[in-house]
C-alpha positions in Angstrom: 92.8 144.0 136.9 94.1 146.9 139.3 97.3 147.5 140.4 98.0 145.1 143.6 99.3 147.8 146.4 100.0 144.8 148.9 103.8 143.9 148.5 104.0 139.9 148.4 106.9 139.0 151.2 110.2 138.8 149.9 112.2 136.0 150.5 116.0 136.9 151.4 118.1 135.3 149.1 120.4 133.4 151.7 121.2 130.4 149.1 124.2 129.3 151.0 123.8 125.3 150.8 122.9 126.0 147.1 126.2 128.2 146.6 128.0 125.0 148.6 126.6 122.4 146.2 127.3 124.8 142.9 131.1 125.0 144.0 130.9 121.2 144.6 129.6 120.1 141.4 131.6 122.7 139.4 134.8 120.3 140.5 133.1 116.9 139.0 130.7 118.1 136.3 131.6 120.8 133.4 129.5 123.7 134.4 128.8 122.2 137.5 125.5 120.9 135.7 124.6 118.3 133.3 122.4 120.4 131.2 123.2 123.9 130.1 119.9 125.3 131.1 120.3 124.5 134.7 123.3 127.0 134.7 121.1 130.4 135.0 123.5 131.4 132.8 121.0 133.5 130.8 119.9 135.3 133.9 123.2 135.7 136.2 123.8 134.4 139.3 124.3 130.7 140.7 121.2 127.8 140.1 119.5 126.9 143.0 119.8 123.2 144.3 116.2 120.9 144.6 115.6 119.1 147.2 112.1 117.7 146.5 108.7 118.6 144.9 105.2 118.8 145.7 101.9 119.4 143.9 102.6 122.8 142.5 105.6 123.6 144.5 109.9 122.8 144.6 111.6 123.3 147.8 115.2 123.9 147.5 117.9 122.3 149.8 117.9 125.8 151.6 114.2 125.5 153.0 112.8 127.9 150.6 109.2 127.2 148.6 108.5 128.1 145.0 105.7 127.7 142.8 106.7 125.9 140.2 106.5 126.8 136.3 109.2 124.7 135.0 107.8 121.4 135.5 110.9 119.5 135.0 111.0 122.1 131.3 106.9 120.3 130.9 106.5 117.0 131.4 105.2 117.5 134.5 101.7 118.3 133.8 100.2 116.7 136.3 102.2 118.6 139.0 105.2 116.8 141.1 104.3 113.3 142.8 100.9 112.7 141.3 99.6 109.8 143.3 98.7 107.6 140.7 102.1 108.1 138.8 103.8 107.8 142.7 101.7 104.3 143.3 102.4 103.0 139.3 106.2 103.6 140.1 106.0 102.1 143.2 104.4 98.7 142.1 106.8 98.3 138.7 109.6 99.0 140.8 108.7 96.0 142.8 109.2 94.0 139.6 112.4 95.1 138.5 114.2 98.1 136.8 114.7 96.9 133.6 115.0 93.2 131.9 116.4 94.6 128.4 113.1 92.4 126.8 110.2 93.2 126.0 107.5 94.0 128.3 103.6 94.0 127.9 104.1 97.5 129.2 105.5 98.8 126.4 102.7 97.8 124.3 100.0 99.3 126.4 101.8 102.5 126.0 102.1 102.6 122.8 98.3 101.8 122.2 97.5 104.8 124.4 99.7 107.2 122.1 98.3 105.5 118.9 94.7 106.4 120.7 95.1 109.6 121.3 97.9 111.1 118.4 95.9 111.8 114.8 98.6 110.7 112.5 100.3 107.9 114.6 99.5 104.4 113.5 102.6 102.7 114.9 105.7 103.9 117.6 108.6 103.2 118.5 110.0 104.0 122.3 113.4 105.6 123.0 114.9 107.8 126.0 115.1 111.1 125.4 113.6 113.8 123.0 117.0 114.3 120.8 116.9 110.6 120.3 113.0 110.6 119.0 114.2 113.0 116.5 117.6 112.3 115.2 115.6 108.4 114.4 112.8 110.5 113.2 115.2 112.4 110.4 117.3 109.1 109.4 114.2 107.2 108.7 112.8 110.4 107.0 116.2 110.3 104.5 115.9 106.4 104.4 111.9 106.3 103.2 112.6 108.8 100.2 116.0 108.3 99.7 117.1 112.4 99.8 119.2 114.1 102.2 118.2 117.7 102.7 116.1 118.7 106.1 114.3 121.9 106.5 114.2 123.4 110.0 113.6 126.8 111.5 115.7 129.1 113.6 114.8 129.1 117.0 112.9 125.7 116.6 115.4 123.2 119.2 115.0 119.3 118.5 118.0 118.0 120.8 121.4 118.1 120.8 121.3 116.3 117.3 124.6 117.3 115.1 123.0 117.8 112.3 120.3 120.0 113.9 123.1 122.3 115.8 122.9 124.9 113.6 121.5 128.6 113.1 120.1 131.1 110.0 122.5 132.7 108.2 121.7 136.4 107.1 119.3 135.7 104.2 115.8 134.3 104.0 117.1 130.4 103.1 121.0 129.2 103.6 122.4 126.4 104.1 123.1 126.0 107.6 126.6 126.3 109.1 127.5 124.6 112.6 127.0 126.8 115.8 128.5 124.3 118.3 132.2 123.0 118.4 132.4 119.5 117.1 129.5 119.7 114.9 131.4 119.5 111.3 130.1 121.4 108.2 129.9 118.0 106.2 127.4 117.0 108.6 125.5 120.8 108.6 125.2 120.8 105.3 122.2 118.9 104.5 120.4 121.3 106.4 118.0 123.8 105.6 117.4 126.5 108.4 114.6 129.2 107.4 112.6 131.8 109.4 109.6 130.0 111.2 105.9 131.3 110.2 107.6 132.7 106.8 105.5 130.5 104.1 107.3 132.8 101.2 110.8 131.5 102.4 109.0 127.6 102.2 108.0 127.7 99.2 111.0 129.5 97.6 113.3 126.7 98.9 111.1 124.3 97.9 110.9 125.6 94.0 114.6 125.7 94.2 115.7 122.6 95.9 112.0 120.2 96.5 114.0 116.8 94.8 116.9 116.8 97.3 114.3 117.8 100.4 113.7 114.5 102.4 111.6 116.2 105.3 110.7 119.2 107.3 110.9 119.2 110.8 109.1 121.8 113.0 108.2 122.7 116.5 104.1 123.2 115.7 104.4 125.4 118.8 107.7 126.7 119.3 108.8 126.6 122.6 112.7 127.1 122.7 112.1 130.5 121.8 109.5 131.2 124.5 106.1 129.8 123.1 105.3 131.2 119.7 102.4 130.2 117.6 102.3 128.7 114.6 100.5 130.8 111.6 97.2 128.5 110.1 98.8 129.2 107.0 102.4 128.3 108.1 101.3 125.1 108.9 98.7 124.3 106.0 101.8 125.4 103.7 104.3 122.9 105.2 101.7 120.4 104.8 100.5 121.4 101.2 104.4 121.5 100.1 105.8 118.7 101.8 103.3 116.4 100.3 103.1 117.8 96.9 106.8 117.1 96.4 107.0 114.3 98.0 108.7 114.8 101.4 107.6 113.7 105.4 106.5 116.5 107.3 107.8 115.8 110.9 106.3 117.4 113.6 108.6 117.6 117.0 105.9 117.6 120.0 108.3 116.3 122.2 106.8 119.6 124.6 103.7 119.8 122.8 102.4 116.2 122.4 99.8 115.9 125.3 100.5 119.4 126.8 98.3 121.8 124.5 95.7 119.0 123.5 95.8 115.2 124.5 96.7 115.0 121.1 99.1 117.5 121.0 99.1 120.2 118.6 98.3 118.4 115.2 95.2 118.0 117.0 94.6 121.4 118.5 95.1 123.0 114.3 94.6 120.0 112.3 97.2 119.4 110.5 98.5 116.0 110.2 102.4 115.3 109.6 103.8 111.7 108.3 105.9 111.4 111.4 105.7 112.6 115.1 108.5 112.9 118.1 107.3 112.6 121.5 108.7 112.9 125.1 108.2 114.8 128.3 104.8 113.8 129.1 104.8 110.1 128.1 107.1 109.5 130.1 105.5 111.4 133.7 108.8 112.9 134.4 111.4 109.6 133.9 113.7 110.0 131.0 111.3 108.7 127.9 111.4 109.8 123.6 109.0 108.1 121.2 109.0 108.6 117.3 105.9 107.3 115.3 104.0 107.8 112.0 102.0 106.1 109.2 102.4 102.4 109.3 104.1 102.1 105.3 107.0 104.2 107.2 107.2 103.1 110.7 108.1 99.3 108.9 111.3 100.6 107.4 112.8 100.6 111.4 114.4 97.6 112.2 113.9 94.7 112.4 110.9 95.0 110.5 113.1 97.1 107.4 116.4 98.3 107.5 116.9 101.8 109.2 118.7 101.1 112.3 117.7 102.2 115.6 118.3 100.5 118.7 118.6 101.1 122.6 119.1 99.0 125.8 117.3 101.1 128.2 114.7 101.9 125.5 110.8 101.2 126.8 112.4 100.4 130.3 109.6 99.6 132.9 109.7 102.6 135.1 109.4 105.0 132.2 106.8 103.4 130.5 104.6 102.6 134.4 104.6 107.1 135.1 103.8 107.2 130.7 101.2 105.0 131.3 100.2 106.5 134.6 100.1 110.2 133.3 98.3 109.4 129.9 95.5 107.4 131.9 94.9 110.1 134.1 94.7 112.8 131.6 92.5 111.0 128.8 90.0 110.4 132.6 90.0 113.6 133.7 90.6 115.7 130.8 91.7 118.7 132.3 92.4 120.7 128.6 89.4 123.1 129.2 90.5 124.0 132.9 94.3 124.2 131.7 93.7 126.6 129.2 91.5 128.8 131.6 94.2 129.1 134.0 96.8 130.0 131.6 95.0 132.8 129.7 94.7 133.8 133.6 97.8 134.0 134.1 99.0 135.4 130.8 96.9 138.0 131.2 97.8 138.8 135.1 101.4 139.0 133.6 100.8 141.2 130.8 98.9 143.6 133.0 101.7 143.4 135.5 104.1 144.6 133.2 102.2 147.0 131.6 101.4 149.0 134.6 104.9 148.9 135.7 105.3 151.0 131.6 107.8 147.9 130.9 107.0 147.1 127.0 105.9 143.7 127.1 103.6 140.9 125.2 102.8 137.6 125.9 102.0 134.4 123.5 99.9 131.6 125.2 99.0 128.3 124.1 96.8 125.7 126.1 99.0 125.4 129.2 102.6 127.0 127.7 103.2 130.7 127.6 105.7 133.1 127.7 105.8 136.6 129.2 108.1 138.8 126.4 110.1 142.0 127.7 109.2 143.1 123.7 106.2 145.1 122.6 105.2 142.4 120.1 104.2 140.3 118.4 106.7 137.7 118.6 105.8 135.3 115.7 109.9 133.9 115.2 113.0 134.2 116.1 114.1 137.4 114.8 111.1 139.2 116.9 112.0 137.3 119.8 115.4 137.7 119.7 114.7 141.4 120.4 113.1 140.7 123.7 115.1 142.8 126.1 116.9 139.8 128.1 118.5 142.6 131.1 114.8 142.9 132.2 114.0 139.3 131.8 117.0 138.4 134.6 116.3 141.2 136.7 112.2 140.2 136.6 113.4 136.1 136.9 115.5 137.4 140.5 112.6 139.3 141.5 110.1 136.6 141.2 112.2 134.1 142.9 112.6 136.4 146.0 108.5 136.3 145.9 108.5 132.4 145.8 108.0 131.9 142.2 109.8 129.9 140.5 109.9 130.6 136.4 112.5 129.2 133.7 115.8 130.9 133.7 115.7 132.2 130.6 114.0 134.8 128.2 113.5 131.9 125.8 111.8 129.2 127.8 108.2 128.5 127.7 106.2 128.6 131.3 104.2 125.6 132.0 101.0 125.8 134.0 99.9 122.1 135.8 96.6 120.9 137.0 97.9 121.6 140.7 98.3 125.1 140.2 95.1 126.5 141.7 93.5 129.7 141.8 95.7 130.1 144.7 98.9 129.9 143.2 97.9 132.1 140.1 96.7 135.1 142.1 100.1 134.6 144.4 101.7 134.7 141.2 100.5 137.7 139.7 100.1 139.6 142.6 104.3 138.9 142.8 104.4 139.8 139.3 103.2 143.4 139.5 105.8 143.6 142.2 108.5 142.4 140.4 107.7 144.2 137.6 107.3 147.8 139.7 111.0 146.4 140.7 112.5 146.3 137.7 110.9 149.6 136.2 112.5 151.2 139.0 116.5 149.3 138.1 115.5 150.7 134.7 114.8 153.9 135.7 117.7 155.1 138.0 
C-alpha cells in the first residue's frame, strides 16, 4: 500500500463540554470515572464525554464523530444499536426490569452458550467478567480441594484480590499484591509466570503440581494489547494441568464469541474444564457467565456446596441483548468477513507506521489487534512492556483529531465490528499514515 499524500481533515480539539463534565464528575466520583481506563490516564489529557452511538461510530457531547474501535472494550461486535438487540430490549423492557426469579430467558441463553462453547456442558449467569472468574477459581479450589492458582503477568481477569498481583523478578514467584488493600495472605496462593513460556509451566508444576488447584489464562491475551497464544503454550497447560490433576480455566470473557463463535478453545482446540464469559453474551448490558463439565458445574449451589449467588444475576434485559447478539451471529456468521477486515486493517497500520520509520509490529487475531510502537514480536509481557508508550499517546491524540477513535492505552486490544465497512477502514488507515507522519516528526525535532 503507498504512502497516502491526501491529509485526512483534522478535527480541532475544542472539547469544552467534555472538559465541563470531567471537572464535574471529578467532584462526585474518584477520578471523575468509575473505571480506571476511562481516565486516559495512559495517554495524557482529559476523557472525552459520550453522548450516543451509532453503527460504527460515537459522537461525543461536543458534536464530534469517531469511528469507533473500543466497542464498549469488545462486547460490541455487532456495532452500537443493532436493531435486533435495540427491538429484543425494547420488548423485555415492556415486561419488567428484573423479578429476582427465574426466567425462561435465562435458560435459552444458556442453551445457546452450551451450543456454541466446546467444553461447556452446563453455566451459570453472573454480572460482570471479575465475577465469572473469581466463582470460576473458588469452585476450581473447592472440586480438588488445593489452593494454589497459576496465572500469567499481563493476563487481567477482574479486579479479583487474589488476581491483583504481578511477576516478581524470576521465572516463577509467588505473587505479591500490586494494589492497596489486596493483603499478602490472600496473594499468596498465587502463582504468576511469564505467558507463552512452557519451561516456566512445567518447572512450577514439577515443584509444586499437589498444591496447584487450577490455571487460569487469557487464551488470547488482550490486557496487554492482543498477544497470541503459542500451539505449544496452550497444548502444555492442557497436557500439565490434566496430568496432575488440576482445571485448566480459560478466561474468554473478551474472546468467547469474538475470535470464533466459540471463542478461542474453538479457533486452537484446546479444551479447558472451565470457561468465563462476558462482553458479548451480554450485547453490551452488564453480563459474566462461568461454565464447564457437568461433574464440576454441580458442586455450585444449590445443586453442591460452593457458594455463589446474585440478585441481579440473569436479569431480563441482559440476558434479551445475549440472546439477541448470539442469534444474530450464529445466522449470519460473519467470522470469515471479521477476520478479513482486521488483517486489513492490521496491515494498513503496520504499513502506516513503517513508512513514517516509527518501529512498530502488530498481533491480530480474528477481529482483536493491536498496533505496537515496538519492533517485535510481542509474545508476553516483558516484550510488550517495551512498547514505547510516548508514541502510543502522541499517535492515540493524533488519531482522534482524524475522527478515530482507538483505546486509550498501549495495552488495549482494538476491536473491529461488522459495521465497520470498507469505508471506515480505508478512513482509518489513510488517518493512520497521517498520524504516524505526525508523530515521526514530534520524535524527530
Amino acid at each position: 500500500m503507498g504512502r497516502v499524500q491526501v491529509e485526512r481533515s483534522v478535527m480541532p480539539l475544542r472539547n469544552q463540554k467534555s472538559s465541563e463534565a470531567f471537572a464535574r464528575a471529578r467532584k462526585r466520583i474518584p477520578g471523575g470515572v468509575n473505571s480506571p481506563a476511562r481516565a486516559f490516564g495512559a495517554v495524557g489529557g482529559e476523557p472525552l464525554f459520550i453522548e450516543r452511538g451509532e453503527g460504527a461510530y460515537l459522537f461525543d457531547i461536543d458534536g464530534h464523530q469517531y469511528i469507533d474501535y473500543v466497542g464498549s472494550w469488545g462486547p460490541l461486535i455487532l456495532g452500537h444499536r443493532h436493531p435486533k438487540v435495540v427491538a429484543a430490549l425494547r420488548e423485555a423492557l415492556e415486561r419488567g426490569t428484573s423479578f429476582g426469579a427465574p426466567t425462561e430467558a435465562e435458560t435459552q441463553l444458556a442453551e445457546l452458550v452450551i451450543e456454541a462453547v466446546p467444553s461447556i456442558e452446563m453455566v451459570r449467569f453472573v454480572n460482570s467478567g471479575t465475577e465469572a472468574t473469581m466463582s470460576a477459581i473458588r469452585l476450581a479450589r473447592a472440586y480438588t480441594g488445593r489452593d494454589v492458582i497459576i496465572k500469567f503477568a499481563g493476563n487481567y481477569h477482574g479486579h479479583v484480590d487474589s488476581l491483583l498481583v504481578a511477576a516478581g523478578s524470576s521465572a516463577a514467584t509467588l505473587a505479591v499484591p500490586n494494589s492497596p488493600g489486596v493483603t499478602e495472605g490472600t496473594a499468596r496462593d498465587t502463582l504468576v509466570l511469564e505467558y507463552n513460556d512452557v519451561a516456566g509451566l512445567e518447572e512450577a508444576f514439577g515443584r509444586m503440581a499437589d498444591r496447584i488447584a487450577g490455571v487460569i489464562v487469557e487464551p488470547v491475551a488482550g490486557n496487554m494489547g492482543c498477544v497470541p497464544p503459542s500451539p505449544e503454550f496452550l497444548q502444555a497447560l492442557r497436557r500439565l494441568t490434566q496430568a496432575h490433576g488440576s482445571l485448566l480455566i480459560f478466561d474468554e470473557v473478551m474472546t468467547g464469541f469474538r475470535v470464533a463463535y466459540g471463542g478461542a478453545q474453538q479457533l486452537y482446540g484446546v479444551m479447558p474444564d472451565l470457561t468465563t464469559l462476558g462482553k458479548i453474551i451480554g450485547g453490551g448490558l452488564p453480563v459474566g457467565a462461568y461454565g464447564g463439565r457437568a461433574e464440576i458445574m454441580e458442586h455450585v449451589l444449590p445443586s453442591g456446596k460452593v457458594f455463589q449467588a446474585g440478585t441481579l444475576s440473569g436479569n431480563p434485559l441482559a440476558m434479551a441483548a445475549g440472546i439477541a447478539t448470539l442469534t444474530t451471529l450464529r445466522e449470519t456468521n460473519p467470522y470469515e468477513a471479521l477476520e478479513s477486515s482486521s488483517q486489513r486493517l492490521a496491515s494498513g497500520l503496520l504499513d502506516a507506521a513503517r513508512q513514517a520509520g516509527l518501529p512498530a509490529s502488530v498481533n491480530q487475531v480474528g477481529s482483536m489487534l493491536t498496533l505496537f510502537f515496538h519492533p517485535g514480536p510481542v509474545n508476553n509481557w516483558s516484550d510488550a512492556s517495551k512498547a514505547d508508550t510516548r508514541r502510543f499517546a502522541q499517535f492515540f491524540w493524533e488519531m482522534i483529531k482524524r475522527g478515530v477513535y482507538l483505546p486509550c492505552s498501549q495495552f488495549e486490544a482494538m476491536f473491529v465490528s461488522t459495521c465497520h465497512t470498507e469505508r471506515e477502514l480505508d478512513q482509518t488507515i489513510q488517518a493512520a499514515h497521517q498520524a504516524c507522519l505526525r508523530v515521526a516528526q514530534q520524535v524527530a525535532s
